[in-house]
N, C-alpha and C positions, 0 to 999 in steps of 0.2 A: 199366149203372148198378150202383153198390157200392149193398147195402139198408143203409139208416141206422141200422140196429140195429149193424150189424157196423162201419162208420165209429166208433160210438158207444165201441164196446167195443174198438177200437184206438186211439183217444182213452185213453180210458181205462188202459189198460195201458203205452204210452209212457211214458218218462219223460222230460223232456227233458233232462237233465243227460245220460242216456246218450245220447240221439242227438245232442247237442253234442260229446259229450266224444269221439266218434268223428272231429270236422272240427278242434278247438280244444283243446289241455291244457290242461285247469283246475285250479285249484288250490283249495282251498277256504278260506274265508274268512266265518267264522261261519255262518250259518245259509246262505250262498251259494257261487258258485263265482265263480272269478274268469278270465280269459286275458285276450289280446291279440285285439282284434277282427278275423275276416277279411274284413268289409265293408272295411276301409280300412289304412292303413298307420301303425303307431304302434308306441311301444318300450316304453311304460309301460301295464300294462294297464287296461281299463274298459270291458272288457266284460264285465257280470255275468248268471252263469245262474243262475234263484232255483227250486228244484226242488218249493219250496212251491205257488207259483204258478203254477207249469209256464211259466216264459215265460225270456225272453232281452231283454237290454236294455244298447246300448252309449252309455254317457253322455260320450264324445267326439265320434261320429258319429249317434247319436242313432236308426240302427238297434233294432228289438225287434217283438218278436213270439213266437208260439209256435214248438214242434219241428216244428209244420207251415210253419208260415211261414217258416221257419228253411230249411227242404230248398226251398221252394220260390225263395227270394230266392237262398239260397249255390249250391243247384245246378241251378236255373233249372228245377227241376218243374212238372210242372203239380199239381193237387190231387189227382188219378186218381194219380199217378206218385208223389206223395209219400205217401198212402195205402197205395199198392200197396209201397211202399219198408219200410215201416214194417211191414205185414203182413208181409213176409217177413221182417223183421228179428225179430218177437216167434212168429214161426211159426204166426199166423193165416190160416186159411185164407180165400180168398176167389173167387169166380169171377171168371175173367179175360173183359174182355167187348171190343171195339172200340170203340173210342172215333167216335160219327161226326164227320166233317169234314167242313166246307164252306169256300168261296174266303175267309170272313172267319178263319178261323185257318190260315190256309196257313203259318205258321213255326211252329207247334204240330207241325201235324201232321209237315213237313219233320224236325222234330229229334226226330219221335216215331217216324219211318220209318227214320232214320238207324239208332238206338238198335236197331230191330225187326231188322233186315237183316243190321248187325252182329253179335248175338246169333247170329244162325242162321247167318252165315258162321264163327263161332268154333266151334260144335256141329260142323258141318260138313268145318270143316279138320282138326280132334280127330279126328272118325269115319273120316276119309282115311289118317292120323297111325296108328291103332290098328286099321284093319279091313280099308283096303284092302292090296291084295297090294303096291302100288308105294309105300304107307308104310312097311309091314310091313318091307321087304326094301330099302331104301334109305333115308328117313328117320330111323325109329326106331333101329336101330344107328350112325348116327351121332349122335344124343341122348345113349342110351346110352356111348358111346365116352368120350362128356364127361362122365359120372359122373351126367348127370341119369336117378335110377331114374322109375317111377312114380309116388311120390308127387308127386317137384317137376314131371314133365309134367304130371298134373293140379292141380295149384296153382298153377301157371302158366299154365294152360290150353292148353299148346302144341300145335301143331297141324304140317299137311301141304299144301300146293295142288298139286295133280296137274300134271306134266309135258307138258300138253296147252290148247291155247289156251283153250276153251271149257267144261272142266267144271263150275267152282264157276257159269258162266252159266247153262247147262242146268240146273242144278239150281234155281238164283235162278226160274229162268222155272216152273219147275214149279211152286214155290212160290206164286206171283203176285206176284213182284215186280216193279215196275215202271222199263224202262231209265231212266227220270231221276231215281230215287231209288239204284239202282245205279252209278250214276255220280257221282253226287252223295256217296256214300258213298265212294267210292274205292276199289274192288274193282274196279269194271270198266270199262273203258275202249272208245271209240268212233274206228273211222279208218275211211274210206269206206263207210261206212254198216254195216260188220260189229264185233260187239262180241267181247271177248276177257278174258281173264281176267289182275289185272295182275303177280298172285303168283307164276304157274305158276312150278312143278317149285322150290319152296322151303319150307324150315322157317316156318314163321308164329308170331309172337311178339306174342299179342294184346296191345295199351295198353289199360289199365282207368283209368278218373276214380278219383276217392278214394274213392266210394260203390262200386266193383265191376263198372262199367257198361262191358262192353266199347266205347271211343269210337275206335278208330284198331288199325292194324296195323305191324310191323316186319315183314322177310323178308329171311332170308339166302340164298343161293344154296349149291346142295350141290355145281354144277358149274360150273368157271369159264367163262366166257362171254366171246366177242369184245365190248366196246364196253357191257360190263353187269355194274352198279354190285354188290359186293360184298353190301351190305345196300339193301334197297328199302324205304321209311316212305309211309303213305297222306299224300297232299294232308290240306293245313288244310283244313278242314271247316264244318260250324256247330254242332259240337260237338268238336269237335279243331283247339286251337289248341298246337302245340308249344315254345311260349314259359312254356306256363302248367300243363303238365305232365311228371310225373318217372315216369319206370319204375319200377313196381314199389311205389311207394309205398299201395296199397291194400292191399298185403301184407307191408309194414313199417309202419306207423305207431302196430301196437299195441306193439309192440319199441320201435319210435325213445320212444315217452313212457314206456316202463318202464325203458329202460338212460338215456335221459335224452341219448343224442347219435346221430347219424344219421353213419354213413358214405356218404359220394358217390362214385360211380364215371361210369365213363364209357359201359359200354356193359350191353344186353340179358345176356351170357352171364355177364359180372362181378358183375350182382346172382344171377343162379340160381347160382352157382358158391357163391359167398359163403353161400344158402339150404340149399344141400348140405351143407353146411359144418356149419350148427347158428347160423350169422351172420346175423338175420333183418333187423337194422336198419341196411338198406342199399337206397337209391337210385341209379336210374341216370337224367342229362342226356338219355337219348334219344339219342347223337350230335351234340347242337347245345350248340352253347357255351352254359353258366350262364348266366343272366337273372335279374333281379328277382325276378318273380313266383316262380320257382322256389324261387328262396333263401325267398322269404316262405311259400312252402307248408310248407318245414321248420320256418319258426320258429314255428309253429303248434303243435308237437309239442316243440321243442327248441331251448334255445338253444346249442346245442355242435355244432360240424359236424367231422368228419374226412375231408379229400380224401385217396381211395385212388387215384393213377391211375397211371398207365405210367411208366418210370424213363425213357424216352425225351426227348428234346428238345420231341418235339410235348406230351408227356406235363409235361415238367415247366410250358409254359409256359402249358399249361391249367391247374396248379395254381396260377401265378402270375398269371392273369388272376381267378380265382377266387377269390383270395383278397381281394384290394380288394374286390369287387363283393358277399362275405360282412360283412365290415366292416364297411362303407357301411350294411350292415340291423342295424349295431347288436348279429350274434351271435360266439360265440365260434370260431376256427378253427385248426385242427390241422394237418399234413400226413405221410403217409407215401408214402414212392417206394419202387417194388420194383426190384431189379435191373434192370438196362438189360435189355431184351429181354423182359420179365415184365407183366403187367398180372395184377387180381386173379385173373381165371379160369384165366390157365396157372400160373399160382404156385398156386393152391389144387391144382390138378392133379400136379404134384409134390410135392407137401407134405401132411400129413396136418391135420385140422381143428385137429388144437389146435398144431400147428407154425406154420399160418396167424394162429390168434390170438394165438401167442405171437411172433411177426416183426411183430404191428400194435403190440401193447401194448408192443415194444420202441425201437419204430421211429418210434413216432409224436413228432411234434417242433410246437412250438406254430411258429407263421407266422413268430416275428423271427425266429429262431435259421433258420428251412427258409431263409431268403430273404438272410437274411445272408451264411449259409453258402457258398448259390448265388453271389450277387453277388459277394461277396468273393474264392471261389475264388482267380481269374485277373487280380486287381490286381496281385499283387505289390509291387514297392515303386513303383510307378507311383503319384503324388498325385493326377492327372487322371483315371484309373480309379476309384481312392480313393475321392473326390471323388461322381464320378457314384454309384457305388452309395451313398455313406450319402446324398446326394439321392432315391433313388431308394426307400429305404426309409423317411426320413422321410414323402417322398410315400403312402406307405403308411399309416402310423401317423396323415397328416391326415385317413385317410378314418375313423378311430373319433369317434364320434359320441359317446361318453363319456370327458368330457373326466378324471375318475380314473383307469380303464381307459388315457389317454392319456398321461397322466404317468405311471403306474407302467411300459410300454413303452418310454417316452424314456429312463426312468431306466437301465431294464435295455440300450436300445438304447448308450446311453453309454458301460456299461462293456463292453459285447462289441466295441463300436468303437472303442474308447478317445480318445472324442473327449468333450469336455465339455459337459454336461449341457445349459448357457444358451447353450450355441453351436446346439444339436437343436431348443432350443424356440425359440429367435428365428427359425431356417431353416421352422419348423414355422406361424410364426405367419404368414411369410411369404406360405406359401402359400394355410394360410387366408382370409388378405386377399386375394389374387389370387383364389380361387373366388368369393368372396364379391360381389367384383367383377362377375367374368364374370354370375355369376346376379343379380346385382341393381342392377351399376350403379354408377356414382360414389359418390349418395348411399346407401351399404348398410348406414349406423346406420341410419336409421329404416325402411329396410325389414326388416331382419334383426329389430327390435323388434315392425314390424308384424306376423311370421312366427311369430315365437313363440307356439305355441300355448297357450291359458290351460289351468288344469284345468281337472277335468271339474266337480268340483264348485264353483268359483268362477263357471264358466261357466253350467251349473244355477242360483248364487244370482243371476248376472246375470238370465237368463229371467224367474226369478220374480219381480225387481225390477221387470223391466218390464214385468209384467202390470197390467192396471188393479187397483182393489181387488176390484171385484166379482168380475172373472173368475177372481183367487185366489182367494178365499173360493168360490167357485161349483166350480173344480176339487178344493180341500179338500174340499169337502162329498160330492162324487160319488167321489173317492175310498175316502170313510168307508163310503158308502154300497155300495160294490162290493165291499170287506176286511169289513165289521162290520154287514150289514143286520139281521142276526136276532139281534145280540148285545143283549144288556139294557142299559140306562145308567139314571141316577136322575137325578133335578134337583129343584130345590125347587118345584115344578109335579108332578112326576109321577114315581111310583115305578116299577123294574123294567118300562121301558116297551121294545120293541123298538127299535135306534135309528131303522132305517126308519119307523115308526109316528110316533116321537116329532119324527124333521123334516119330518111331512106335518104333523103338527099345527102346528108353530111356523113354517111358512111360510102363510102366508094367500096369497087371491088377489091381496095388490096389490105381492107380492113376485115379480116374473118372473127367473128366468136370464137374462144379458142375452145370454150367449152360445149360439152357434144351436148350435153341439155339444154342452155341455152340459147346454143345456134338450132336445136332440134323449133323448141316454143317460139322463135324467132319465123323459121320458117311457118311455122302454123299460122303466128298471128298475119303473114305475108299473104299465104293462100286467104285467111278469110277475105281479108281489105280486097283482094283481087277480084273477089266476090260480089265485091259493093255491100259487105256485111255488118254491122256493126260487130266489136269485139264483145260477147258474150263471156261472163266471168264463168259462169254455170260448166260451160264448153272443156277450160281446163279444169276446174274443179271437181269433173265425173271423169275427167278424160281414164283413158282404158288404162295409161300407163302409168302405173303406180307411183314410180318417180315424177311425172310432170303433176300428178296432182299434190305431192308433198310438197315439191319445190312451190310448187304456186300457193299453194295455203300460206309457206314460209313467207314469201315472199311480200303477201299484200296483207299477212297480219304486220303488227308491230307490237313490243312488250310496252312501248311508252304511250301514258295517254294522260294529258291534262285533266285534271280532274274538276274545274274548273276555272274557267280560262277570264272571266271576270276580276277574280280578286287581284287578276296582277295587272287590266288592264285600269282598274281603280290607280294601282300604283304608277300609272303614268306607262308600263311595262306593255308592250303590244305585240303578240307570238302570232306571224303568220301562218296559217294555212299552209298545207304541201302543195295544193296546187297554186299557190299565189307566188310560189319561187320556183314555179317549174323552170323556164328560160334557163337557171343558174344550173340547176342540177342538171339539167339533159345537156346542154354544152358544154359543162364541166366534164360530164361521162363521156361524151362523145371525144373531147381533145384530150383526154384520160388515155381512150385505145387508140386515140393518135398518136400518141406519145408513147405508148408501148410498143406501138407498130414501128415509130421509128427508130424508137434504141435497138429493136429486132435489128433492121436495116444498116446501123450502123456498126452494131457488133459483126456483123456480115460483111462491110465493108471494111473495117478495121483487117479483121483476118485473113479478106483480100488481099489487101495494099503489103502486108508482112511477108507475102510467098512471094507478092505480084514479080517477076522480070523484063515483063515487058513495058516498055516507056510508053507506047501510045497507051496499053492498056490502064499502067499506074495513072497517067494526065485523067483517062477516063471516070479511075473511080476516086482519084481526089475532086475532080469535078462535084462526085455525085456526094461525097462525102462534106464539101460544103451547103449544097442541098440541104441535104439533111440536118445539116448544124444549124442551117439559117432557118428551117422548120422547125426545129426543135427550140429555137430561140424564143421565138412569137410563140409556140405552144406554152412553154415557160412563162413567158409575159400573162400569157390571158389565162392559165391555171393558177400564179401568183408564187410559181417557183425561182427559186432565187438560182442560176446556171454559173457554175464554177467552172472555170475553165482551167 
């Protein structure tokens, strides 16, 4: 158990913009930051981090939460692990304790054993790599050979798995590890009842998550072997999915957001080759072909990709499957081929660091011209060649998802092809209509209409359209109440009152919350005050219950944020502050659920008076129903509603 004093004071020191801006580039945007959400998939961003507040909040997907909440939803933490995460990140020390399990979190602990095992296999394969005699004297000079000194071994964490079936086992078992979490990791393997190790006598090339967490292994082989695979990669996992991971990107992503583009490669020795180099903002596929997710993890950091990969045929046509499927996500892309026979690691090897950058910076060619190029080669004066390739790039140019970006392409596609411009876009629209098809069907106007996603903030003022009135004015108020408890406000009733103090007084008991979360945060922030406590934003924001920490993130983020508030006060234009109109908003809210409360009262009276038979009792509730009329008059007066009688 972490002591809450030491929880307290790494709360405390967190920032969350820093531990966001390590998963999402943000950009800043008045008093907030802005990205692309990675809860969900979008090209426009809206997802805002408010470093005031300490929270995060995506107003398309509707994601938010704190820097805790944040590690634990994006990288499936548990609270221990996102504490423990964050402690190491600010250099707080903390005791490490075991977490106990039992059969009710057996997927907890599973991905908590994983992470444990892996960790101590990576230590392990290093210490083989650096101490033993059979890394020493075969391993490590050929590391070496390839230009990797000690710094990029240990920055890479590279390691050794001894030439013998059973060592890293032996060692697992001393530990106390257990064969079905060893197995289950992907280390070690099980055939007639005897376990064996799945590395042996190879270079180890640990896979890190984006947080640094050893999740997975590569392994090359240093000797060639009958009927055995060049490089070896551990099984998917329940934490290593290779669809949804890129090499090396734990230790580029501070590069890929500061040079602003990500080079992609193809394998393990191409990114440490390139790190050698002085080339830090580079990623490598793992050996599996480009994916989605992948692409999306760059666009996270960047919107510009440059595929670096082999001049070879296999090499080119991964550049050319890569390129649509870059598109398609909406970012920018580049290509460089190195000589046939070349990939970036044996070309950095012949070539000195800045010879390398200076053959990228030369070479690099945007996607029409690499693919043109290609296609067009070997037409000739062949039409039916012709033909196929500007089909085949137009088909290309249908996957860009900005239709500007689209036309300036066709424009430039026209004249390298010398074919005219409304011959590209009719061919283009073509196809459009045909996808359009396939995913939606005959009828694909009103689907494609129903698809289009609204904004955020249209979609926002839908919500709150369709809130009752009460429950507006009831989340207004609890808003105010969580941003401005202790701040002073006046009214013509009561000077320099707290505003908390001043909406206990103007609510009487026959005004309830009608909503069960609202009146739940209501009574909490009661009990604090009662406490003589200040209101703590941190308090809702961890709170236990799932719901009160949504609502509260929803609540005290906002999608609107001046982006600077000078240029209009140049124009003579002056936008208050939210707490400089507090006074308006809390006694607008407050005679808001007065005024609910009293149509309540009066539809109740009305329905009365229509049964009523009895004279004294009818006298009684027309009485009460002028009451309520004459309250409801001056409520009218001071909200600015106009009362139709």
């Amino acid at each position: 158990m972490i002591p809450k004093q030491i929880i307290d004071h790494i709360l405390e020191v967190a920032r969350v913009d820093e531990i966001i801006g390590e998963f999402v580039q943000l950009k800043r945007r008045g008093s907030n930051l802005l990205g692309l959400c990675p809860f969900h998939n979008e090209k426009t961003p809206s997802f805002t981090v408010s470093p005031t507040k300490g929270i995060y909040k995506c107003f398309g997907c509707g994601k938010s939460g704190s820097a805790i909440g944040f590690l634990m939803e994006h990288e499936h933490f548990s609270y221990p692990e996102a504490i423990r995460f964050l402690a190491d990140k600010y250099q707080i020390e903390i005791e490490e304790e075991h977490i106990k399990v039992d059969a009710g979190n057996y997927d907890e602990q599973l991905r908590e054993s994983l992470f444990v095992i892996l960790s101590f296999a990576q230590k392990y394969f290093s210490t083989q790599l650096n101490e033993h005699s059979e890394g020493v004297s075969i391993a490590l000079p050929y590391l070496q050979e390839r230009g990797f000194d000690e710094s990029i071994i240990q920055k890479f964490q590279l390691g050794y798995s001894l030439n013998k079936w059973d060592a890293f086992y032996d060692a697992a078992k001393k530990e106390g590890f257990e064969d079905e979490f060893l197995i289950k990791a992907g280390v070690i393997a099980e055939k007639n009842g005897k376990h064996f190790d799945n590395f042996r006598g190879r270079i180890i090339f640990p896979i890190h998550n984006i947080t640094g967490r050893v999740i997975a292994f590569g392994a090359r082989q240093l000797k060639k072997e009958a009927n055995s695979p060049k490089y070896l990669n551990s099984p998917e996992t329940d934490i290593y999915y290779k669809s949804k991971v890129l090499y090396g990107l734990h230790q580029a992503r501070n590069s890929i957001s500061k040079k602003n583009e990500c080079y992609l490669v193809e394998g393990y020795t191409d990114v440490i080759s390139m790190h050698a180099c002085g080339i830090e903002n580079v990623v490598a596929s793992s050996g599996t072909s480009l994916t989605n997710d992948q692409i999306r993890l760059i666009g996270r950091f960047t919107k510009d990709i440059c595929i670096l990969y082999d001049g070879d045929e296999a090499g080119i046509k991964a550049s050319l499957r890569g390129i649509d499927l870059i598109l398609e996500q909406g970012l920018n892309v580049r290509v460089v081929t190195f000589p046939e026979g070349d990939d970036p690691d044996s070309f950095a090897k012949k070539h000195s660091a800045f010879e390398l950058r200076e053959y990228i910076e030369k070479n690099r060619i945007d996607f029409l011209r690499f693919k043109a190029s290609l296609l067009m080669k070997d037409t000739g004066d062949d039409p039916i060649k012709k033909t196929t390739a500007i089909n085949e790039i137009v088909r290309t140019l249908s996957k860009i998802p900005n239709s500007i970006d689209r036309s300036i392409y066709l424009k430039e596609c026209s004249q390298i092809m010398l074919v005219d411009e409304n011959v590209l876009i009719s061919e283009l629209n073509k196809i459009i209509r045909k996808e359009l098809k396939k995913d939606f069907g005959p009828n694909m106007g009103a689907a494609v209409e129903s698809s289009v996603d609204s904004t955020s903030n249209a979609a926002r003022e839908m919500i709150y359209t369709a809130l009752s009135p009460s429950e507006f004015q009831e989340s207004i108020i609890i808003r105010l109440l969580l941003l401005y408890s202790d701040q002073n406000i006046s009214s013509e009733k009561n000077k320099n009152v707290p505003l908390f103090d001043f909406v206990l007084n103007e609510i009487d008991e026959d005004i309830k919350f009608e909503d069960e979360l609202y009146a739940y945060i209501l009574e909490e922030l009661k009990k604090i005050k009662s406490r003589g406590e200040p209101i703590n934003l941190n308090y809702f924001i961890e709170h236990e219950r799932e719901d009160v920490r949504d609502e509260v993130n929803s609540l005290i983020s906002s999608p609107y944020q001046l982006s600077d508030k000078s240029k209009y006060e140049k124009k003579g234009i002056y936008i208050p502050e939210e707490k400089e109109i507090l006074p308006n908003w809390v006694i607008k809210g407050i005679n808001s659920l007065k005024m609910k409360t009293i149509i309540k009262e009066l539809k109740s009276v009305h329905a009365q008076i229509k049964e009523c038979n009895d004279e004294i009792r009818l006298h009684e509730l027309l009485e009460e129903k002028m009451r309520l009329d004459e309250l409801k008059k001056r409520l009218s007066e001071r909200l600015g509603i106009v009362v139709i009688r």
